[in-house]
C-alpha positions in Angstrom: 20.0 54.3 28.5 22.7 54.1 26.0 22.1 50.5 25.6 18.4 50.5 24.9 19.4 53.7 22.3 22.3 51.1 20.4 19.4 47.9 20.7 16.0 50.2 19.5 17.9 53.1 17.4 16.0 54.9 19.7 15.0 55.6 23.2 12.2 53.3 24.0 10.3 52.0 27.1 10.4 47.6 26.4 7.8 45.8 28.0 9.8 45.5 31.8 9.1 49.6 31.9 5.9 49.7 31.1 4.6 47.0 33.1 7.0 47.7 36.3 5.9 48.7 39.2 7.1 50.8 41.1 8.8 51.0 44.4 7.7 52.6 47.7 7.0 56.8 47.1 7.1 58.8 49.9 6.4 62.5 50.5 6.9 64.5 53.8 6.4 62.8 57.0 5.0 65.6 59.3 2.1 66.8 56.4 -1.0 65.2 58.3 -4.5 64.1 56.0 -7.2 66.7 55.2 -10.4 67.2 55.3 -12.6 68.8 52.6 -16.2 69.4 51.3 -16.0 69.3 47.0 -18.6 70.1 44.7 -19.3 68.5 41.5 -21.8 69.1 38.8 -22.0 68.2 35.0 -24.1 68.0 32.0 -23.9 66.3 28.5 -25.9 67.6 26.3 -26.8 65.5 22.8 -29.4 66.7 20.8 -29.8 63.9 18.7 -33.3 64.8 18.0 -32.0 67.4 15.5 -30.9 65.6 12.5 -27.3 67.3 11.9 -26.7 67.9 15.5 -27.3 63.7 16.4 -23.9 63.1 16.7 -22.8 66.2 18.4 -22.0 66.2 22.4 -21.4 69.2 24.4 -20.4 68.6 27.5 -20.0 71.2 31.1 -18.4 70.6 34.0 -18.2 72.8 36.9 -16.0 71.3 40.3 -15.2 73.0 43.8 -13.4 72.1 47.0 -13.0 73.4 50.3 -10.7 72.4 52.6 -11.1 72.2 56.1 -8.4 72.1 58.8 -6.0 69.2 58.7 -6.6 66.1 60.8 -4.2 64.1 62.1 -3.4 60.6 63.7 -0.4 61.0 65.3 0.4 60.4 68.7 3.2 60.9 71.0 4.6 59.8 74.4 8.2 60.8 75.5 10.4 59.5 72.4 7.8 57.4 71.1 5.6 58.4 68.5 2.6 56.3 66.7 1.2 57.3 63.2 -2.0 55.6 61.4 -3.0 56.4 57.9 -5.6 55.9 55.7 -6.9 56.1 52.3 -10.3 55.8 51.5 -10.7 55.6 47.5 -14.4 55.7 46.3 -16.2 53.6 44.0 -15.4 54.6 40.5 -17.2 53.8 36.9 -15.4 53.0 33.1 -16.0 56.3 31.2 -19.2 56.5 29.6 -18.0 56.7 26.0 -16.4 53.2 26.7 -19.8 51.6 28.1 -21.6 52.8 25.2 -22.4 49.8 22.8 -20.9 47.4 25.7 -23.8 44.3 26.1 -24.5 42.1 29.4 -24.2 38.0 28.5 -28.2 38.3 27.8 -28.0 41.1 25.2 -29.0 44.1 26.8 -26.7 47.1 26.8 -24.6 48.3 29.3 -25.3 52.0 30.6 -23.0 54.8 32.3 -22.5 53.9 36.1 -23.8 50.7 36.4 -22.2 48.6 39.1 -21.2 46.2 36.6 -19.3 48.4 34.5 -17.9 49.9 38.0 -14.8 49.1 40.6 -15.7 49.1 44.2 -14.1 51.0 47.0 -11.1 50.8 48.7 -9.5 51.6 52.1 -5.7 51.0 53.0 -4.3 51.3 56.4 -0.8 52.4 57.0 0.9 52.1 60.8 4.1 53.3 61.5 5.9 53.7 65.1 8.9 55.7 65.7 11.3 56.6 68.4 13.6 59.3 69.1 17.0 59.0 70.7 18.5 62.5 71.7 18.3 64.9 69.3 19.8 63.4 66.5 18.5 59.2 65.7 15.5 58.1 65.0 14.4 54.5 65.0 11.0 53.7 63.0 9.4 50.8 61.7 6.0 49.8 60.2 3.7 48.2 57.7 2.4 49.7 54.6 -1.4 48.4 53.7 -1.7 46.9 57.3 -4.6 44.2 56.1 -3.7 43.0 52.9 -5.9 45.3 50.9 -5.8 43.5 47.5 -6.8 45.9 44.9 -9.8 45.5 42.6 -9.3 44.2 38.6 -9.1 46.3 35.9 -8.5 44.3 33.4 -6.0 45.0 30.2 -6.5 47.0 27.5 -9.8 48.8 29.8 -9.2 52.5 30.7 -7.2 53.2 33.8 -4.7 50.3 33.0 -2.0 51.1 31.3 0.7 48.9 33.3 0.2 45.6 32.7 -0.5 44.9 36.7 -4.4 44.0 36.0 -5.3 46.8 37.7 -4.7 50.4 38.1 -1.0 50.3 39.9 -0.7 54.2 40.2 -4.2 54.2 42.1 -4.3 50.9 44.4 -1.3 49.4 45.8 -0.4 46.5 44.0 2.2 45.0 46.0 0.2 44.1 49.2 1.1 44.4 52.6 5.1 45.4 52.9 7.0 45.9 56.1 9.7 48.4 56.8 12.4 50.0 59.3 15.5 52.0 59.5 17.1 54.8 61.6 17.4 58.7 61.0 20.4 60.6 61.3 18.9 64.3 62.0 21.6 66.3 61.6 
């Protein structure tokens, strides 16, 4: 830190930290996926037929979710226990201010959520497999995205990538499939 304060005269990120990324992020092993029902409703409203209101936009947006009980994938015999996770991320469209005035290759303008203007779904699997020793080791070992999930472009300089990776890195895994063990000391 001191050395990029003496090069910039100030703290700055270079081009390395803001196009890195990161490293495997992990949370807490035993919290299992959920389920839940959401609820999404919104309205723009543009009167442009009203001379001094054309360019005004009022916009409402009203969102709920429920969640139901937790499922889980885990599975145990004796010592050995085998966890599978996935991650389902849904079709998802550039924001509509950013389509606006956007033209196909004949001419004709690009609207809000068409599949051109759109990046597809995803689903990553994770498998992990685990086994206790007494009380106090743990020996685990598994793969992180399981089939290769590559994930979709988003190209620079379009909302949604701000890292440099061609896509968006803090979304979909952009390192591919990665294998991993080690042992627990439980203390």
């Amino acid at each position: 830190m001191n050395a990029n304060i003496a090069a910039n005269g100030a703290f700055t990120l270079n081009q390395a930290d803001v196009q890195g990324v990161s490293g495997f992020d992990s949370g807490n092993p035993n919290l299992k996926e959920e389920r839940a029902n959401t609820l999404t409703i919104g309205a723009i409203i543009t009167p442009r037929s009203i001379d001094f209101l054309k360019n005004f936009n009022f916009t409402v947006d009203y969102s709920r979710t429920r969640i139901k009980a937790p499922l889980s994938a885990r599975r145990g015999l004796g010592g050995l226990n085998l966890q599978y996770r996935g991650n389902y991320i849904g079709r998802s469209f550039l924001d509509d201010q950013f389509v606006l005035g956007l033209t196909d290759s004949a001419g004709n303008p690009v609207k809000a959520r068409d599949r051109r203007a759109s990046v597809g779904a995803k689903y990553y699997s994770d498998l992990q497999a685990s086994f206790d020793v007494g009380d106090h080791f743990e020996f685990y070992a598994g793969v992180d995205n399981l089939f290769d999930t590559s994930p979709p472009p988003i190209i620079s300089g379009l909302p949604g990538n701000v890292t440099g990776t061609e896509t968006d890195a803090g979304t979909y895994d952009a390192i591919g499939r990665r294998f991993y063990s080690g042992i627990r000391l439980k203390f």
